[in-house]
Phi, psi and omega in degrees: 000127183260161179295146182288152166253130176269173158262143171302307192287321188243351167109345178301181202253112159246035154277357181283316193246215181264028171016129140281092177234159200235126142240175176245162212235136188219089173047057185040015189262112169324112179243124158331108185241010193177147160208146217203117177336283198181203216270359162303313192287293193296339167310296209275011157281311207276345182300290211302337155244027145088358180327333182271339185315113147075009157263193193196109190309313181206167196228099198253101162300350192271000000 
């Protein structure tokens, strides 16, 4: 039996679907910050906390 991978946002096994996985950077080290069913998931994870609120790629004041 191999172990579940959960998804972050709704909890199924996301070797069952087309996985996502997500990291983030820690003192330049690559770190796991997520896996995610697809890209459906990782959409309605970032809707739902709100993640996007006040970013931006890039920022001009002028």
């Amino acid at each position: 039996m191999t172990d579940t991978i959960e998804c972050t946002y709704c909890g199924s096994d996301v070797r069952r679907h087309d996985p996502v996985f997500v990291a983030e950077l820690e003192a330049g080290e690559r770190v796991p910050a997520g896996a995610f069913c697809n890209y459906a998931c990782l959409s309605s994870h970032i809707d739902a906390a709100g993640l996007t609120t006040g970013a931006s790629c890039e920022w001009r004041p002028e």
